[in-house]
FIKOL-801980 format. One record per residue (C-alpha): residue in three letters; z, x, y. Coordinates in pm, whole numbers, plus 50000, padded with zeros to 5 digits. Each point is the difference from the previous one (the first is absolute). Layout:
# FIKOL-801980
AlaZXY...
***
This chain:
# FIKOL-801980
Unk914054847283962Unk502615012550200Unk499565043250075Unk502095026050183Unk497965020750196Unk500825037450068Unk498115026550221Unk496844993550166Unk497374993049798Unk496325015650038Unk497424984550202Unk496085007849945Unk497374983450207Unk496214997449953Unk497805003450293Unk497804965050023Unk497965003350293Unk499395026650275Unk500814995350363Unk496674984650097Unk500594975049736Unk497425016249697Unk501454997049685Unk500805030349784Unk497835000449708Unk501945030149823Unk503854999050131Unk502615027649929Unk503674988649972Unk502325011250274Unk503315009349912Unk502955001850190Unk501465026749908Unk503865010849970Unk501014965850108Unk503514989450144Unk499964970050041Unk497964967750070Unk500484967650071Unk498134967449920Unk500724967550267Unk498614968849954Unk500854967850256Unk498384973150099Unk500564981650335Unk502484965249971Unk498454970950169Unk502874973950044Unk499484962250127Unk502404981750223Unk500324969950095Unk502864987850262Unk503015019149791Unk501545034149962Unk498515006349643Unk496495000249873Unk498504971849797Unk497385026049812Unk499315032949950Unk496635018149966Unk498475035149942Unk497835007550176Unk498205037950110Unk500985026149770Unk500105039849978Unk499935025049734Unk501355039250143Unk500345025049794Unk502185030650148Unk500375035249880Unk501305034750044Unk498445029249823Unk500405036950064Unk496525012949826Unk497545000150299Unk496264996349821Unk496904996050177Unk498854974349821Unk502594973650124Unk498785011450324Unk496235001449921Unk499894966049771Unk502814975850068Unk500075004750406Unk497325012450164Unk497454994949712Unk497255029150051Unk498925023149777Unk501085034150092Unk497635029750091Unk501155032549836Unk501265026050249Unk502965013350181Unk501444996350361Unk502715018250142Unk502135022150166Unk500815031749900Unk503755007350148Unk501795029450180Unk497475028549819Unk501555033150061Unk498135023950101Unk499875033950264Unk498145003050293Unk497405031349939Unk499075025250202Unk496335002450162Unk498614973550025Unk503594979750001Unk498274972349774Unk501394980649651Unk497394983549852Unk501194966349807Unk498794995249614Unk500604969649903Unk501734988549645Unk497624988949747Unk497105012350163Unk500214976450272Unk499035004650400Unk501814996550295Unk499794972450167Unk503005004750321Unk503445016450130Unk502674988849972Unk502375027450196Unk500815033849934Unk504055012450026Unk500605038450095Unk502865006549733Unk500955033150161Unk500954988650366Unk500664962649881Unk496954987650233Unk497744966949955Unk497105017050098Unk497454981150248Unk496304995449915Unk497275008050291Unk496344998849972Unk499445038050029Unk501685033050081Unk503574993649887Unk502435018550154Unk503745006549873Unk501344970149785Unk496654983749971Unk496824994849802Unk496954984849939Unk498054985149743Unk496205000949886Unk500444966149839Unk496315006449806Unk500725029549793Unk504294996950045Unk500285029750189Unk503005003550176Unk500125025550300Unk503405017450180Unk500795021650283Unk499875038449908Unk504524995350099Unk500234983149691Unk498795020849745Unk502165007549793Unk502084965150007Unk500714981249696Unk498474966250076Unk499874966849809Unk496854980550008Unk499704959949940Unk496204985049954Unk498574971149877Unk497475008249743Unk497314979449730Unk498905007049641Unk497104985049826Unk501994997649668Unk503705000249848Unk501104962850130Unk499244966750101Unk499314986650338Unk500474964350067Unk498254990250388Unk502304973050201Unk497144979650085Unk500414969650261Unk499254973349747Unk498894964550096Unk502604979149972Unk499824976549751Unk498945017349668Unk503265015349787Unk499855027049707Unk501514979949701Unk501545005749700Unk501934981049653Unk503475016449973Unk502325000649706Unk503065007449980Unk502385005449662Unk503665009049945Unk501335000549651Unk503695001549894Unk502474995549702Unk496784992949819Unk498864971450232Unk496954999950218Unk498814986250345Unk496444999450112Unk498614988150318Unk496554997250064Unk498574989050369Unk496394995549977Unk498925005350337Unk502215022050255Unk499255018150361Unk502135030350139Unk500904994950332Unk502665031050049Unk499685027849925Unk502765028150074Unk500555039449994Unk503635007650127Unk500675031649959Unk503535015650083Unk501385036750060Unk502605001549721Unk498784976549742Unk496864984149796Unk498124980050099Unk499754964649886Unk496954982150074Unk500014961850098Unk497304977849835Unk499644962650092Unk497324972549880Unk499454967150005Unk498584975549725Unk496854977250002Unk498254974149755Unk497265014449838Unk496724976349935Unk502074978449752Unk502474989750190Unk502355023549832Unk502525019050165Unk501085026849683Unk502894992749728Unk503525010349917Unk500645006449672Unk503555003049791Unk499955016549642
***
């Protein structure tokens, strides 16, 4: 059944097995969302005999690879949770709270940071003196002129009595206990590989492709992001047999 295929398709993978190699006993499909474009490449490596002439008597298959490419520009935490570094998240938020504006008070010269969501401070990350244009410096006490300090167990930042008065802008890292998900880069053993099936579909002029791969393991994983554009996320795997010897199936309809 010959087919014309236009646009690129959708692509949903199942999580399998987790990164130490436990299988998933209730999986959640992963979508990649807003996809661009993807592409499937299958080859196999061409073992040729010779004997004492230019051309080859036979010609064999022999190793073969299934990769399955893609570009999507709908960043979700579960294609980075499930399909490459397969843990479970823990709820929470870490961050950094950038450039807060702010003035520095009078008596006693001290901002004291509230983090969003009810979170804590955790450490600086520089403060800027807007009104002389200054990267202020950080000492451990007793700032003078165009510097501060920081009580990094309550967030207290400190300032010399000069710069009261000056409109500052304060960066800090910060953590929440809810409002996200936090996925740990652990130093896996090597060996073990979150896993996943994969499907992928494209329908046009009322003709259908489906490809199923029943075994697949992400081995890229990219986030380039760019000053004057979106960002399009790269997303590469590679397919395995599952227990059956299978590989997946293409289907035309």
């Amino acid at each position: 059944m010959p087919m014309i295929n236009f646009g690129a398709g959708t692509i949903i993978a199942v999580p399998t097995n987790l990164a130490d190699g436990s299988a998933i006993a209730t999986p959640t499909p992963v979508v990649l969302g807003t996809l661009q474009e993807v592409s499937l490449d299958l080859s196999v490596e061409m073992k040729s005999l010779y004997g004492s002439k230019r051309y080859p008597i036979a010609i064999g298959q022999g190793k073969g690879k299934t990769e399955i490419k893609a570009k999507y520009a709908e960043l979700d935490g579960a294609v980075l949770g499930s399909l490459f570094f397969g843990d479970a998240p823990a709820d929470g938020i870490k961050g950094a709270k950038l450039d807060y504006a702010t003035v520095v008070p009078t008596t006693p010269f001290q901002v004291t940071i509230a983090p969003p969501s009810s979170g804590i401070f955790v450490d600086d990350l520089g403060v800027y003196n807007v009104t002389n244009g200054v990267q202020m410096t950080r000492v451990a006490s007793a700032p003078a002129t165009n510097e501060y300090s920081v009580d990094e167990a309550t967030g207290v930042y400190t300032f010399a009595s000069a710069d009261a008065g000056d409109s500052i802008k304060i960066s800090y890292e910060y953590s929440a206990a809810s409002g996200g998900k936090i996925w740990t880069i652990n130093n896996e053993l090597m060996g073990y590989n979150p896993s996943f099936t994969l499907m992928l579909q494209n329908s046009y002029d009322s003709k259908t492709m489906v490809c199923k791969l029943n075994r697949c393991v992400s081995g890229q994983l990219s986030v380039p992001l760019k000053s004057d554009d979106f960002a399009v996320y790269d997303f590469a795997a590679e397919a395995f047999a599952n227990s059956s010897g299978e590989l997946g199936y293409i289907c035309l309809f």
